[in-house]
PAZAPA-4460 file (N, C-alpha, C; in steps of 0.05 Angstrom, whole numbers, plus 32768, in hexadecimal, padded with zeros to 4 digits):
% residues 276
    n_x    n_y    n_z   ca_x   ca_y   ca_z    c_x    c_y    c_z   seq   type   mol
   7FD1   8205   7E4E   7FE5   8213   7E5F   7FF3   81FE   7E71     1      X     A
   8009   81FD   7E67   801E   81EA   7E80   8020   81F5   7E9D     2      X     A
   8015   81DF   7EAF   801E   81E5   7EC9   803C   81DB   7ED5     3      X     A
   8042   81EF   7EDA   8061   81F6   7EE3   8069   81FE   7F01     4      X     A
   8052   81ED   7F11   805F   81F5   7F2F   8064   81DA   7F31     5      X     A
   8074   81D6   7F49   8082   81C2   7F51   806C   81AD   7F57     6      X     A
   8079   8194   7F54   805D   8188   7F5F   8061   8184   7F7A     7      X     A
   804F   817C   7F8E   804C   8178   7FAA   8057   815E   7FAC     8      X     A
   8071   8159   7FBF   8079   813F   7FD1   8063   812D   7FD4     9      X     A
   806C   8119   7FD1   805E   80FA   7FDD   8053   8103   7FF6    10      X     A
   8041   80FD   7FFE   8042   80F4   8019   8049   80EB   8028    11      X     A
   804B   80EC   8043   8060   80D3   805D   8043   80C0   805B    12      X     A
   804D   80AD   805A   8039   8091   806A   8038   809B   8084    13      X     A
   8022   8093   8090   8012   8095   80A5   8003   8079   80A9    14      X     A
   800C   8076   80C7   7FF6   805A   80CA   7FD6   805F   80C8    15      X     A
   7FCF   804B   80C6   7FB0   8044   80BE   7FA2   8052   80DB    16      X     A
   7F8A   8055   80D8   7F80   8068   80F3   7F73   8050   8104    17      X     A
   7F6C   803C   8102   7F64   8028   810F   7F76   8009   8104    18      X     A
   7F77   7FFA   8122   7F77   7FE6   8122   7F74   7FD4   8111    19      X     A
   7F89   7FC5   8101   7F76   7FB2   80F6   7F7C   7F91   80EF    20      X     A
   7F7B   7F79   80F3   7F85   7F62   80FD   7F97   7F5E   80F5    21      X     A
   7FAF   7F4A   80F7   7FCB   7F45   80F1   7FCB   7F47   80D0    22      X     A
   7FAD   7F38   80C2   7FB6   7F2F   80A6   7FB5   7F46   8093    23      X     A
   7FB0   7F53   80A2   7FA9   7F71   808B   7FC5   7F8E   8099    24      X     A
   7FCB   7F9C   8088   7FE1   7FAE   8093   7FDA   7FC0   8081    25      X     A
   7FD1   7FE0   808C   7FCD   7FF6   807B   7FDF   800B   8081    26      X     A
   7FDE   8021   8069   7FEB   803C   8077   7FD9   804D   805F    27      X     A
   7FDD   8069   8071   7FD0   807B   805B   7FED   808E   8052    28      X     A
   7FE8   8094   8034   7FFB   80A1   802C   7FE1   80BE   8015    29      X     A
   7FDB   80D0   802C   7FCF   80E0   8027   7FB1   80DB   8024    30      X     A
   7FA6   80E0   8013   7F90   80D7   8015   7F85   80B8   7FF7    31      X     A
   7F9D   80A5   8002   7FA3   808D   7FF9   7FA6   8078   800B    32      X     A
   7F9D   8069   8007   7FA1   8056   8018   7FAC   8038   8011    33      X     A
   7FC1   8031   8021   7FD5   801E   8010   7FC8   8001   802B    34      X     A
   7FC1   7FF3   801A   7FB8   7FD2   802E   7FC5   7FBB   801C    35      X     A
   7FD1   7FB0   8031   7FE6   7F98   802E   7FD4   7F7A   803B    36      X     A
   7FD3   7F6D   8029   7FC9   7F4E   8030   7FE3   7F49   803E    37      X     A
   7FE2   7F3E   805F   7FFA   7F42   806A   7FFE   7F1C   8073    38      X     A
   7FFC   7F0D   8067   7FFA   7EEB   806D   8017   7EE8   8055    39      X     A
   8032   7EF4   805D   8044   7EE9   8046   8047   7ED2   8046    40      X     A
   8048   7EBE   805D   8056   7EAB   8067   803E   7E93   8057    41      X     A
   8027   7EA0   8053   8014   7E93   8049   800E   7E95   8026    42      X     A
   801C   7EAA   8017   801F   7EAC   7FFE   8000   7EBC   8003    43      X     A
   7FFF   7EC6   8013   7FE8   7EE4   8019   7FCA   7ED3   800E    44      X     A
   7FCF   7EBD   8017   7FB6   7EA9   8008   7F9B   7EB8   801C    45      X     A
   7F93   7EAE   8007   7F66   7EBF   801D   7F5F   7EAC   8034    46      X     A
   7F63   7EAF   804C   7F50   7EA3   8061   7F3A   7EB2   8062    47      X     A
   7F2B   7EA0   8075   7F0D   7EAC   8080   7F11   7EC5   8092    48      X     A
   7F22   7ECB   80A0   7F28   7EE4   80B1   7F37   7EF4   8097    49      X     A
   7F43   7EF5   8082   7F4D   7F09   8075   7F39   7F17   8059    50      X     A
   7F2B   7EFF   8054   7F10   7F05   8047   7F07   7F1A   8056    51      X     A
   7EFD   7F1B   8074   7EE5   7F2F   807E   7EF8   7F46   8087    52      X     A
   7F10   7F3B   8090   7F1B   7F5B   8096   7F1E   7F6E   8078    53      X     A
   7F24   7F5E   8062   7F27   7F70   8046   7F05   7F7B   804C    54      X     A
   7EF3   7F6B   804D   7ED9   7F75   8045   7ECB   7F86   805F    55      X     A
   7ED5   7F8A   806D   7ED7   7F9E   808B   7EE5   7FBA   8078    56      X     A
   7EFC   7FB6   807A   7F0F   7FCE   806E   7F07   7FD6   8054    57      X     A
   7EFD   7FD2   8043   7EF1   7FDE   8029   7ED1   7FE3   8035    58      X     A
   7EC9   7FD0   8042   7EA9   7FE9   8044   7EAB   8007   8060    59      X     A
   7EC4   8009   8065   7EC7   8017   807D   7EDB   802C   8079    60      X     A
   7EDA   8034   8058   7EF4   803F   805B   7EED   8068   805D    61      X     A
   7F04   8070   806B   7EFE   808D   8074   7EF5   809E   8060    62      X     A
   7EE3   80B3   8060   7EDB   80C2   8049   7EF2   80D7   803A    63      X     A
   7F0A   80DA   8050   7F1F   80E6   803D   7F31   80D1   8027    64      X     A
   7F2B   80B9   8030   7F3D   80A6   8021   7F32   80AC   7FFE    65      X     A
   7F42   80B4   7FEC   7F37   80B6   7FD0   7F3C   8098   7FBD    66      X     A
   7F57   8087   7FC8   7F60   8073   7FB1   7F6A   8059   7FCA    67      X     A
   7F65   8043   7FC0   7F77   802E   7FCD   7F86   801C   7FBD    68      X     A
   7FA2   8013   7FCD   7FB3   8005   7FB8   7FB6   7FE9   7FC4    69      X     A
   7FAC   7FD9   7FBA   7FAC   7FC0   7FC1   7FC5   7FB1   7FB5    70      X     A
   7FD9   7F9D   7FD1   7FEB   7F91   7FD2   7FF0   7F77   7FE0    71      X     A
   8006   7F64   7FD4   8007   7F57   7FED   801E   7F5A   7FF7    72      X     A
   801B   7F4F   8014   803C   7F58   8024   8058   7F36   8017    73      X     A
   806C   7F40   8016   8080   7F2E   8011   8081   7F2F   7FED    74      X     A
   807E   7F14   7FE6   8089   7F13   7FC7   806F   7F0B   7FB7    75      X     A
   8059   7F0B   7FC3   803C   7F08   7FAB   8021   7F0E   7FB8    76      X     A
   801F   7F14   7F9F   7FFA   7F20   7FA8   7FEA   7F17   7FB6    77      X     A
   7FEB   7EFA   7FAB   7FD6   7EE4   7FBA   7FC9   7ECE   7FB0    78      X     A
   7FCF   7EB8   7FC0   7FD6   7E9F   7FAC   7FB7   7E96   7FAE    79      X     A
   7FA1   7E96   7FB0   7F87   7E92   7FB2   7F83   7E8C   7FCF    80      X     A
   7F68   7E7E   7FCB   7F5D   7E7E   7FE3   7F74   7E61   7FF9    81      X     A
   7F6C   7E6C   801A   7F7D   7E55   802B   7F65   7E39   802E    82      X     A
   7F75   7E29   8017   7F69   7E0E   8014   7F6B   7DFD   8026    83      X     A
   7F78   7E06   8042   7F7B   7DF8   805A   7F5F   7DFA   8063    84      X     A
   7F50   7E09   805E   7F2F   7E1A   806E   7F21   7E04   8061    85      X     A
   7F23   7DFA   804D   7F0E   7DF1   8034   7F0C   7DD1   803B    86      X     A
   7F2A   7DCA   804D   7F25   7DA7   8048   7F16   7D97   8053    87      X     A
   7F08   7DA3   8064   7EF0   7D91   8070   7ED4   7DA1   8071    88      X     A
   7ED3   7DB1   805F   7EBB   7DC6   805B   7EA7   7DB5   8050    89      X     A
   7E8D   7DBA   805A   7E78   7DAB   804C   7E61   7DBE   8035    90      X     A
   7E4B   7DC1   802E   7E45   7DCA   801C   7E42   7DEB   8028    91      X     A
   7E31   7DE8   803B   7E2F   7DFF   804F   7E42   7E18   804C    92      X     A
   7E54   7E0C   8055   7E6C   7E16   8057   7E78   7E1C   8040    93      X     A
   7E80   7E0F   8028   7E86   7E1A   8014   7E6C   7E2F   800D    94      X     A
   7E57   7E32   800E   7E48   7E40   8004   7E4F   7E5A   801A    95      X     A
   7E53   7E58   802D   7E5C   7E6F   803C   7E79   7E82   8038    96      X     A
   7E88   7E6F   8037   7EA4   7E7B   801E   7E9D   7E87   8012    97      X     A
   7E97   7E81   7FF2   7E8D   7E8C   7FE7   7E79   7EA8   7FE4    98      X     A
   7E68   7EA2   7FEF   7E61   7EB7   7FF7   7E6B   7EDA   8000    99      X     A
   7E84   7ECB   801A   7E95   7EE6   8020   7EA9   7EEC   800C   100      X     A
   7EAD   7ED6   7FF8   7EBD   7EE1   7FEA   7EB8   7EF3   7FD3   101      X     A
   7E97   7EE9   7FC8   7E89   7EFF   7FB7   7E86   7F15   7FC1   102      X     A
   7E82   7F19   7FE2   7E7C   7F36   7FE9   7E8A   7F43   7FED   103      X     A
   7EA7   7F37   7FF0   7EBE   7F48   7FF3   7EC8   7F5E   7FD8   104      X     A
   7EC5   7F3E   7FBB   7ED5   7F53   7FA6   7EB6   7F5D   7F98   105      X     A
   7E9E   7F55   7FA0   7E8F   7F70   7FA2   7E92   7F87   7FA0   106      X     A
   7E9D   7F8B   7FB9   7EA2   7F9A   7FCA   7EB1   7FAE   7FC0   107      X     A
   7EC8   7FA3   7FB9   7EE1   7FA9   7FAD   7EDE   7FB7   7F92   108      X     A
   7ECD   7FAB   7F80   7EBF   7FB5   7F6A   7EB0   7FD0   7F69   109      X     A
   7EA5   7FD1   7F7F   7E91   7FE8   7F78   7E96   7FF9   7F97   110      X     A
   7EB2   7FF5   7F9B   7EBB   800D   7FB1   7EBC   8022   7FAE   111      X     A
   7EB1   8035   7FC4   7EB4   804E   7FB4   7EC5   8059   7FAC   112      X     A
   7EDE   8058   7FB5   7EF5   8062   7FA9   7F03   8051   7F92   113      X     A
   7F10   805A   7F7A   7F1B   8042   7F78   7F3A   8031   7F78   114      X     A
   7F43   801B   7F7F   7F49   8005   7F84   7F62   7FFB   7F62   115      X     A
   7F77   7FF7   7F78   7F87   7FF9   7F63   7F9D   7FDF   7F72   116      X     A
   7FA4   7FD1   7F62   7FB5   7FBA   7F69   7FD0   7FAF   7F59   117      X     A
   7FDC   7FAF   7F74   7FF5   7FA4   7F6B   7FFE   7F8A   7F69   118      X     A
   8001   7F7F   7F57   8009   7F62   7F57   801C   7F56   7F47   119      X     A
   8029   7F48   7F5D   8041   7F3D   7F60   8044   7F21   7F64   120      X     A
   8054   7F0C   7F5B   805C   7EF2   7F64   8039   7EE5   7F65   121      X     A
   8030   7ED2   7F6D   801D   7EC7   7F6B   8003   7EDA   7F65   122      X     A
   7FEC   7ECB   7F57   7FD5   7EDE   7F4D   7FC3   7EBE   7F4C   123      X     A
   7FBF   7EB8   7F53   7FB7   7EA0   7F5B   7F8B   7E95   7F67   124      X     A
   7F79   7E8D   7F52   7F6F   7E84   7F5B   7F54   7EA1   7F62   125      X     A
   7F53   7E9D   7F83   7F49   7EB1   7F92   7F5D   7EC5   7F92   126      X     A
   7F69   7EC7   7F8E   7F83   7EE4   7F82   7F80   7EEF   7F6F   127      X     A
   7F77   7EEA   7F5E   7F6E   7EDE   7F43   7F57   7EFC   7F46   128      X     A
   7F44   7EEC   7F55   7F29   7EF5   7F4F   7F27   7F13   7F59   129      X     A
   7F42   7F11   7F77   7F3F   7F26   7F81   7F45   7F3E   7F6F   130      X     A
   7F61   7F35   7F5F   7F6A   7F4B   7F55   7F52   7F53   7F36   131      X     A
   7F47   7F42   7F33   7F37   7F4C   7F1D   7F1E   7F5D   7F23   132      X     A
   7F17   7F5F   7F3D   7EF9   7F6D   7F49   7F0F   7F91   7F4D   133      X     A
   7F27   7F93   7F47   7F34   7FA9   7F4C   7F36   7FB2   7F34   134      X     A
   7F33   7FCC   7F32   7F2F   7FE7   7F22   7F44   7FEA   7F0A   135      X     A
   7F5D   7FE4   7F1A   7F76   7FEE   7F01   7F88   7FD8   7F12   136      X     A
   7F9E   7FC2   7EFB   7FAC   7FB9   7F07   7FC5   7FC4   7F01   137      X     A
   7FD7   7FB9   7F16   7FFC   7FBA   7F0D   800A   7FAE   7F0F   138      X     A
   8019   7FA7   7F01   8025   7F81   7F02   803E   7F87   7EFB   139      X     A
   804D   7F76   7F11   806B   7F7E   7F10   806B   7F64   7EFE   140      X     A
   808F   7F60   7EF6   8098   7F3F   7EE1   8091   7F2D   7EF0   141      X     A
   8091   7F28   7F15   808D   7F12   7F1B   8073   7F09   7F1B   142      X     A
   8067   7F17   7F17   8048   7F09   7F1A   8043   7EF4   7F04   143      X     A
   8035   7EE3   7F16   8023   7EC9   7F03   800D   7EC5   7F08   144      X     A
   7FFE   7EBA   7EF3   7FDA   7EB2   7EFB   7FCE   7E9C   7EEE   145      X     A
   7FC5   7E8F   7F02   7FBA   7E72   7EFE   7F9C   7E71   7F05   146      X     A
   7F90   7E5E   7F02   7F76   7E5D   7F0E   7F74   7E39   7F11   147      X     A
   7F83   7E35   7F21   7F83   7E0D   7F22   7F6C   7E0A   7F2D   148      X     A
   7F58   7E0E   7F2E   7F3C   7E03   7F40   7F30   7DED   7F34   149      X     A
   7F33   7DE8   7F1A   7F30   7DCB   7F0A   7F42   7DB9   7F16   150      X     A
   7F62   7DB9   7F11   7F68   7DA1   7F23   7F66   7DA3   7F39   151      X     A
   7F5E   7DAD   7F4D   7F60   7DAD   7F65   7F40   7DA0   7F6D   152      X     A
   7F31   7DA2   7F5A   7F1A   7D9A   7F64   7F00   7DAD   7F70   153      X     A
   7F01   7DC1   7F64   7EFB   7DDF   7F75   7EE5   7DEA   7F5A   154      X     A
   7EE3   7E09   7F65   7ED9   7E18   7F55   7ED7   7E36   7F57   155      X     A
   7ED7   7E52   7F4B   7EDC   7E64   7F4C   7EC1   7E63   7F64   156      X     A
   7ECD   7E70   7F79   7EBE   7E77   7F8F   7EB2   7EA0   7F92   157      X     A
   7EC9   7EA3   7F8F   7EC3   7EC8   7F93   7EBB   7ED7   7F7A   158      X     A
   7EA6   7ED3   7F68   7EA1   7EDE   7F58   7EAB   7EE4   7F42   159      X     A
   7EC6   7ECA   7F36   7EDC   7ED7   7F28   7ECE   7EC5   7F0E   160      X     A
   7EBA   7EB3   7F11   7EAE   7EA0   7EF4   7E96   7EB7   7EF0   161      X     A
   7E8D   7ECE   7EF7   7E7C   7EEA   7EF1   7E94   7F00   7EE0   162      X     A
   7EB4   7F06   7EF3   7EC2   7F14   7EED   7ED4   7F12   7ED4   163      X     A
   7EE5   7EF3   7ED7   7EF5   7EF6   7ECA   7EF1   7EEE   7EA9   164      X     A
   7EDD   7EDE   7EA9   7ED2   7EDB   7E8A   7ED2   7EF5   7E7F   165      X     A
   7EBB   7F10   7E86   7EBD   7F20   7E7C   7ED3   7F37   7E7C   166      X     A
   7EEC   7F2E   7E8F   7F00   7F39   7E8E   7F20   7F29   7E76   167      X     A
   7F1B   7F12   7E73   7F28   7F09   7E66   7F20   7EEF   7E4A   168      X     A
   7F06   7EEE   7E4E   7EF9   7EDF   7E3B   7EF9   7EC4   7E43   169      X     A
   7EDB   7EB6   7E4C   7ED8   7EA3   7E4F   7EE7   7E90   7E4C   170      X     A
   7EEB   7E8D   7E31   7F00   7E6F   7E23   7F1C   7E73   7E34   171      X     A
   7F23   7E8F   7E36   7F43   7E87   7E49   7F42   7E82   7E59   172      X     A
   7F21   7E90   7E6A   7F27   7E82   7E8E   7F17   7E65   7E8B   173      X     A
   7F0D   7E59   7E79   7F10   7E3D   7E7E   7F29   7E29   7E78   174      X     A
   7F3B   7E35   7E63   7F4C   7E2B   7E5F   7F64   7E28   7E75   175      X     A
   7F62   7E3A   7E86   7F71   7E40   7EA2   7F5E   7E26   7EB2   176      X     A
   7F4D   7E2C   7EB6   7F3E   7E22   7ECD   7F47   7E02   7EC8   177      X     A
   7F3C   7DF5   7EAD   7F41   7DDB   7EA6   7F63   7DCF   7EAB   178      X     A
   7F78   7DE6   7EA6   7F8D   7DDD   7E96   7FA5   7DE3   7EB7   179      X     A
   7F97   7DF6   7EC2   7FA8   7E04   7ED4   7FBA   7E0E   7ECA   180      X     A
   7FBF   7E1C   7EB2   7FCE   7E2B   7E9C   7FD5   7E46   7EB4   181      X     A
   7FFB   7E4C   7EB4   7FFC   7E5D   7EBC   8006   7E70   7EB2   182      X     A
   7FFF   7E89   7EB2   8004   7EA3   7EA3   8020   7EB4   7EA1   183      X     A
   8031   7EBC   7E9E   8049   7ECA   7EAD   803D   7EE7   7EA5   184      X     A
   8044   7EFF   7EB6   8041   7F15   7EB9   803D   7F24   7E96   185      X     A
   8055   7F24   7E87   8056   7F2C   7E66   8040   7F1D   7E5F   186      X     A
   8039   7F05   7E5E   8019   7EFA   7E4C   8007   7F08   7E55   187      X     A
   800C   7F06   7E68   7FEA   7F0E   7E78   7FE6   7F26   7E6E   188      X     A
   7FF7   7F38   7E77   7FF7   7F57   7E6A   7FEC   7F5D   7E4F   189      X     A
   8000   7F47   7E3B   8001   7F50   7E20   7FEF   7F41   7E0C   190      X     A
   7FE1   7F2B   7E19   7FD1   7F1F   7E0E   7FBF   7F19   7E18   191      X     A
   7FAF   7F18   7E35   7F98   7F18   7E43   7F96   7F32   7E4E   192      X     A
   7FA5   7F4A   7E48   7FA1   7F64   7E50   7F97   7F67   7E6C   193      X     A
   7FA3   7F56   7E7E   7F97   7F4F   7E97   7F96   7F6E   7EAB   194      X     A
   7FB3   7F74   7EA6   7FC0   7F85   7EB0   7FB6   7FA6   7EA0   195      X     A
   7FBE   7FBB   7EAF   7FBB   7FD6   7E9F   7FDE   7FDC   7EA2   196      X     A
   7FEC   7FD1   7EB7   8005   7FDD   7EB2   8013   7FC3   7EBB   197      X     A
   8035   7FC7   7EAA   8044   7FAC   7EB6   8058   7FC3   7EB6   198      X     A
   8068   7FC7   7EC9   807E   7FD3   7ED3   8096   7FC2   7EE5   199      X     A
   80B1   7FCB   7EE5   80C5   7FC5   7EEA   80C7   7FAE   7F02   200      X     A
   80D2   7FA4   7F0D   80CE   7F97   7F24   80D2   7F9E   7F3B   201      X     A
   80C3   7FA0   7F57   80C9   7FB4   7F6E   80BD   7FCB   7F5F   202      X     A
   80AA   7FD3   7F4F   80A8   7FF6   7F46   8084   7FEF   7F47   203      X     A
   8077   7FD3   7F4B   805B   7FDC   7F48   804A   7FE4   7F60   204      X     A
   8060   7FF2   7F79   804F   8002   7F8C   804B   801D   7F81   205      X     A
   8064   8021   7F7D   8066   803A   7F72   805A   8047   7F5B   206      X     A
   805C   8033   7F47   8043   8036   7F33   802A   8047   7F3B   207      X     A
   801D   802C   7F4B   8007   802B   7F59   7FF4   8041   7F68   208      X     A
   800B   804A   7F7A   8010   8067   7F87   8011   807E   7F7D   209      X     A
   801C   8081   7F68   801D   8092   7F4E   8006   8092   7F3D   210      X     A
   7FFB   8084   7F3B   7FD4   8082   7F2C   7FBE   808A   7F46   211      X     A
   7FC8   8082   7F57   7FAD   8086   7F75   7FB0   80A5   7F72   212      X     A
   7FCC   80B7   7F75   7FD0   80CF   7F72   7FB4   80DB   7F5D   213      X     A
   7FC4   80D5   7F4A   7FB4   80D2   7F33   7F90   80D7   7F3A   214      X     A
   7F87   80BE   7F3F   7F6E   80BE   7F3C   7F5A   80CA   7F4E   215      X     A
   7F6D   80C5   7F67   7F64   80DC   7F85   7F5E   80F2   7F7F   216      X     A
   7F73   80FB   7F6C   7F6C   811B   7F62   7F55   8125   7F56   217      X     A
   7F45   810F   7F4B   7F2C   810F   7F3D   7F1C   8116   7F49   218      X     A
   7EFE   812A   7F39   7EED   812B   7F4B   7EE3   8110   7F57   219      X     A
   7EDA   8112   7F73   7ED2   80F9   7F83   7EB4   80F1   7F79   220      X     A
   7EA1   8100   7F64   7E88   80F9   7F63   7E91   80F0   7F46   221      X     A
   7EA0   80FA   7F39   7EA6   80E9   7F1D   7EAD   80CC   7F27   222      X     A
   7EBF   80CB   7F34   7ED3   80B0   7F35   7EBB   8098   7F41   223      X     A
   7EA2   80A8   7F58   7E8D   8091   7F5C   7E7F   8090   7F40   224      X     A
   7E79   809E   7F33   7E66   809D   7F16   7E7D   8083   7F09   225      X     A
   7E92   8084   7F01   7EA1   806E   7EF2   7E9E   8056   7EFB   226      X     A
   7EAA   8054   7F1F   7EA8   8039   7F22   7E8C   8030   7F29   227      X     A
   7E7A   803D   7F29   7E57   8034   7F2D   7E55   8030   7F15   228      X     A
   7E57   8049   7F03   7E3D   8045   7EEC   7E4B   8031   7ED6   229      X     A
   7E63   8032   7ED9   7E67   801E   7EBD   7E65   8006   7EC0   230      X     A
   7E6A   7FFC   7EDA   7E68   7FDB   7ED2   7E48   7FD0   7ECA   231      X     A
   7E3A   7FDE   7EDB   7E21   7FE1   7EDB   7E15   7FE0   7EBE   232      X     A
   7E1E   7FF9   7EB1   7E14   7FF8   7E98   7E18   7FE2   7E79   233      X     A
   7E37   7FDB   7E84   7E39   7FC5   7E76   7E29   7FB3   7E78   234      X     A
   7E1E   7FA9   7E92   7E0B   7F92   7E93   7DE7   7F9A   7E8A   235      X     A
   7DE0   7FB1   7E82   7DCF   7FB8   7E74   7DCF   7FB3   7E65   236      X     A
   7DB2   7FB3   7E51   7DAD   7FB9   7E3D   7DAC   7FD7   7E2F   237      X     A
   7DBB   7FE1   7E19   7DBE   7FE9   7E0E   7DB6   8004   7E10   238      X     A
   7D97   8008   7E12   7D84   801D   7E15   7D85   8021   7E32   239      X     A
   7D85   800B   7E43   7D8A   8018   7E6B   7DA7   801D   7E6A   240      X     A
   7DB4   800C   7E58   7DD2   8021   7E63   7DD2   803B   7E5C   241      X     A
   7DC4   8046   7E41   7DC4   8062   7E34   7DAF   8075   7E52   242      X     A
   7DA5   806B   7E5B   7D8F   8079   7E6E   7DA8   807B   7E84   243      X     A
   7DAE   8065   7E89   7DC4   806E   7EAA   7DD6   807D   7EA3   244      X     A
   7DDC   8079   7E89   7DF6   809C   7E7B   7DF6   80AF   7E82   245      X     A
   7DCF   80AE   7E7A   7DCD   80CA   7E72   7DC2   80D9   7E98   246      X     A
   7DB5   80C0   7EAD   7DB7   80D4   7EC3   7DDA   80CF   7ECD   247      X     A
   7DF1   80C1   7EC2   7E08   80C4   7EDA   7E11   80EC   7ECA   248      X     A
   7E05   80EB   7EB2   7E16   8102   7EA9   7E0E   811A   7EB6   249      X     A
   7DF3   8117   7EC3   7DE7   8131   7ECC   7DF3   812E   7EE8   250      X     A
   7DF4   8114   7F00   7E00   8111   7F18   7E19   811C   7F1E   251      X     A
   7E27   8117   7F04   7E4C   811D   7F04   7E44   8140   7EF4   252      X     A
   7E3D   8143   7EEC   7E43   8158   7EE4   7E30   816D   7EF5   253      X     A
   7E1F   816D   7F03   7E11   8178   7F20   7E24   817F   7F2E   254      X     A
   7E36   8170   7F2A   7E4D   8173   7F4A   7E5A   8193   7F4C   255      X     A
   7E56   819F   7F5B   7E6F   81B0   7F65   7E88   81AF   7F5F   256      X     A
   7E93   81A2   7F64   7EB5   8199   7F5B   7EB1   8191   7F3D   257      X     A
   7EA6   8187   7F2D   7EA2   8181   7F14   7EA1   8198   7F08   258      X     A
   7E93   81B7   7F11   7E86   81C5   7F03   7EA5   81DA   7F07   259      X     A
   7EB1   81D8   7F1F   7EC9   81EA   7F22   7EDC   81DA   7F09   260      X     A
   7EDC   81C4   7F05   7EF2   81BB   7EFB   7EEA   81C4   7EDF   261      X     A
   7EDA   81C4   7ECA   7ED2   81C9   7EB2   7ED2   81E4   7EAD   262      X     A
   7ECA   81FD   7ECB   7ED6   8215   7EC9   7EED   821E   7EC6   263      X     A
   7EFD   8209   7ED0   7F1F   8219   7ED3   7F2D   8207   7EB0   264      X     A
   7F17   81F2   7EAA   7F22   81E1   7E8E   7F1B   81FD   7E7B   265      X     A
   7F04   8205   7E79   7EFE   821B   7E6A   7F0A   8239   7E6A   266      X     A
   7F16   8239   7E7F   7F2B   8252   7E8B   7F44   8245   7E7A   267      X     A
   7F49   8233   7E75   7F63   8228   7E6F   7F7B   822A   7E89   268      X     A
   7F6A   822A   7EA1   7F7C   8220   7EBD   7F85   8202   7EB5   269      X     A
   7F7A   81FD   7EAC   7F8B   81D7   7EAA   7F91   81CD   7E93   270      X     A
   7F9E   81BD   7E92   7FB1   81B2   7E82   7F93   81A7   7E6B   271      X     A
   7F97   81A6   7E53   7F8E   819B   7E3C   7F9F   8180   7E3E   272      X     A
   7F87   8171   7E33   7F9E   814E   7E2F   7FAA   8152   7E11   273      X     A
   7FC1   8145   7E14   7FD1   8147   7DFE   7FDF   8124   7E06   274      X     A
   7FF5   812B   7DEC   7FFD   8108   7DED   8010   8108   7E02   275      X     A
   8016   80F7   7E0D   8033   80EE   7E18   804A   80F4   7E15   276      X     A
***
């Protein structure tokens, strides 16, 4: 049965309900929440203060919030980590980097809502890593992605030599790492499938915004069963992943809202999937 009422207006943006330091800039647009890496002047590169405020604001986020769209402010995502922090760092200290940077896209990974990113103009490094610990990406034409930490003398710090291998296959992210090989937006997409969407230029907020819609709408105990149970299960073996299946099927499907939604699928209140 086609639904044929109008659909409901966007939402007005609304500022963020708390405070939160210069480098970060939020708004809510319903029960979405739009956060801007706000360091343009800096190519939205990762300091030590924008690391913990990201990792403040994703473990703190309101229980109405259903989706977040991750951005950066000006013309790119984020050019990795601020290598100004790093040049007189001793072991200590790099091991402390590191550290916040694993717990951030941790963080980011297994948030409860999920985490959707836009990226644009630089993809860089710790940019890199960030945008790969996120859920669904969207990549306008300007985006590029490098991983120079070989010439630079460096090494994947935030979890992205765990992430991006199994997101893009070992041999390419060493071939990046070694070569500082940089990607343009169409490769990456079409041949490291980095991306889930590449759209127009200036259009991957909107995209973006348009899928949070989307996924917000979902029941909220499904959408934790996906981003928990699957990564999880991939890193199982075979027979524990078949066991965590079989309790997320009874968890998600326990739910209340799960059990209304399969009533009104069986009523034929909702749409059947069909093609495009």
């Amino acid at each position: 049965m086609t639904d044929t009422r109008t659909p409901a207006p966007p939402p007005t943006p609304t500022d963020w309900h708390v405070a939160l330091p210069e480098c970060l800039y939020a708004q809510r647009h319903g029960n979405v929440a739009v956060l801007s890496l706000n360091r343009a002047d800096k190519r939205n590169a990762l300091s030590d203060a924008l690391v913990l405020a990201l990792q403040a604001f994703f473990s703190s986020l309101p229980r109405d919030i259903q989706a977040v769209v991750l951005q950066g402010a000006g013309d790119n995502f984020c050019a990795g980590l601020d290598l100004n922090e790093l040049k007189e760092t001793d072991i200590a200290e790099s091991f402390d980097t590191s550290q916040i940077g694993q717990r951030l896209n941790d963080t980011v990974q297994f948030c409860k809502v999920p985490v959707i990113a836009v990226l644009k103009g630089a993809v860089i490094g710790g940019g890199l890593e960030l945008a790969a610990a996120a859920h669904i990406r969207v990549a306008e034409p300007s985006a590029y992605y490098a991983l120079p930490e070989g010439t630079r003398g460096i090494f994947l710090g935030s979890g992205g030599s765990v992430r991006l291998p199994r997101l893009l296959g070992a041999s390419i992210v060493m071939e990046m790492m070694l070569t500082g090989r940089v990607y343009d937006a169409a490769e990456a997409h079409d041949r490291l499938r980095l991306t889930h969407y590449l759209v127009a230029e200036g259009q991957g907020l909107a995209q973006a915004l348009t899928l949070a819609a989307k996924v917000a709408a979902n029941a909220p105990l499904a959408n934790f069963a996906i981003l928990q149970a699957l990564p999880r299960i991939v890193e199982q073996d075979p027979q524990a992943g078949l066991f965590t299946e079989m309790l997320m099927v009874g968890i998600a499907q326990d739910d209340d809202e799960a059990k209304r939604r399969l009533r009104d699928f069986l009523e034929r209140k909702m749409n059947k999937v069909t093609r495009a």
